[in-house]
KOLKOLZA-336258 format. One line per 2 residues: for each residue x, y, z of C-alpha. Coordinates in Angstrom, 2 decimals, m for minus. Example, Ala and Ser with C-alpha at 12.3 -4.5 7.8 and 13.67 -1.06 7.14 Angstrom:
12.30,m4.50,7.80; 13.67,m1.06,7.14;
//
This chain:
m0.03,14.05,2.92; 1.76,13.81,m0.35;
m0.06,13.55,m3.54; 0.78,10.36,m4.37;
m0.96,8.97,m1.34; m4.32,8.15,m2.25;
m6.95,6.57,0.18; m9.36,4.33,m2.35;
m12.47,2.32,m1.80; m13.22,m0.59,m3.48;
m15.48,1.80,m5.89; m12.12,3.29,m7.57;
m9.87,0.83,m6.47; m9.49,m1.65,m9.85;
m9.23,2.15,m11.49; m6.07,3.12,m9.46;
m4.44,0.33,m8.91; m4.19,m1.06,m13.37;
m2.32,2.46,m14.42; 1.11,2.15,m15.92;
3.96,1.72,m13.28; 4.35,0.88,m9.35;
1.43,0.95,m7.00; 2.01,0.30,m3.92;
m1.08,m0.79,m1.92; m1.24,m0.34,1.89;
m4.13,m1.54,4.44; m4.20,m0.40,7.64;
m6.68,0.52,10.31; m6.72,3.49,12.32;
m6.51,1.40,15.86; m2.89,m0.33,14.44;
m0.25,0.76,15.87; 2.19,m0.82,13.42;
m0.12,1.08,10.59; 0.04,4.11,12.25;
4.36,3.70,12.43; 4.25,2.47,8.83;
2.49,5.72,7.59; 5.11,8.47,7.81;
7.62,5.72,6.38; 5.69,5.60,3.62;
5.10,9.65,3.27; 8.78,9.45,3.29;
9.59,6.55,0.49; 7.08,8.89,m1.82;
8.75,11.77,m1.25; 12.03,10.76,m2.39;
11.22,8.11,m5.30; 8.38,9.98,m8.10;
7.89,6.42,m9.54; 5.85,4.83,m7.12;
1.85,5.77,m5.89; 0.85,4.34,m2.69;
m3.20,3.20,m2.19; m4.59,3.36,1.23;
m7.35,0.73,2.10; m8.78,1.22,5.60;
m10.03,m2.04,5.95; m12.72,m1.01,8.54;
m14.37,0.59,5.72; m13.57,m1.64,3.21;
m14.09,m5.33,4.46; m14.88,m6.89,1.26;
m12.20,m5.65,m0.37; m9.41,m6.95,2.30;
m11.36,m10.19,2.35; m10.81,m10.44,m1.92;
m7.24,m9.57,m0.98; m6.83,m12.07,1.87;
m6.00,m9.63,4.39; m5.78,m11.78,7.52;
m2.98,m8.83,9.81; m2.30,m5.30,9.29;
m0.34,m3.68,7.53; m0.63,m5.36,4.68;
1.48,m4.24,1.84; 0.45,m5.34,m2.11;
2.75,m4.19,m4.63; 1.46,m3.83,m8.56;
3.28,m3.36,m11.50; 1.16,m1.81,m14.67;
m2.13,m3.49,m12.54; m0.10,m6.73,m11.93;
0.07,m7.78,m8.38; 4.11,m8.63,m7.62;
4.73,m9.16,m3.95; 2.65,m9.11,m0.97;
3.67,m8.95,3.04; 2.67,m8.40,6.13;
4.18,m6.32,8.63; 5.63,m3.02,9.76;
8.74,m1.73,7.74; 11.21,0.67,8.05;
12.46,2.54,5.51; 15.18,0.40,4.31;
12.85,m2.44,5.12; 10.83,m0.83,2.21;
12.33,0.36,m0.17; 13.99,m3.33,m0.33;
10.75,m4.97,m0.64; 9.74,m2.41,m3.54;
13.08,m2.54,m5.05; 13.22,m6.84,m5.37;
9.62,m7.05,m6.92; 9.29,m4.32,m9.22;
//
């Protein structure tokens, strides 16, 4: 897993999520299958653009967190810029599916 995929808890969460630039926050589950398609899209986004960190919330393990977030399906994709939520959606993506969504909210 790349460096730039980080699996948070709601402990370091508000920590990771305010630095400077994109953040790109994913929750998933490990019994979603569209979560488990979405993650090697992701491991491939990161590997080819250095500006963007994604967060992993498994929201098994953090409920209370997905409930702030008003997490209702999986995957659930939050994107931040400099700590400032931009976009939000719901859904499997592809990689063009993606980097699209990234690219018209950051």
């Amino acid at each position: 897993m790349s460096d730039r995929i980080i699996h948070v808890t709601a402990k370091d969460f508000d920590e990771a999520v305010k630095k400077d630039g994109l953040c790109l926050v994913d929750f998933w589950a490990n019994w979603c299958g569209p979560c488990k398609m979405l993650a090697p899209v992701l491991e491939e986004y990161v590997a080819s653009h250095d500006d963007v960190t994604v967060l992993k919330v498994d929201v098994d393990e953090e409920e209370e967190l997905a409930r702030k977030f008003g997490v209702m399906s999986i995957p659930t994709l939050v994107l931040y810029k400099n700590g400032t939520e931009t976009a939000k959606d719901v859904g499997y993506k592809n990689l063009q599916q993606l980097s699209n969504f990234i690219e018209d909210n950051k």
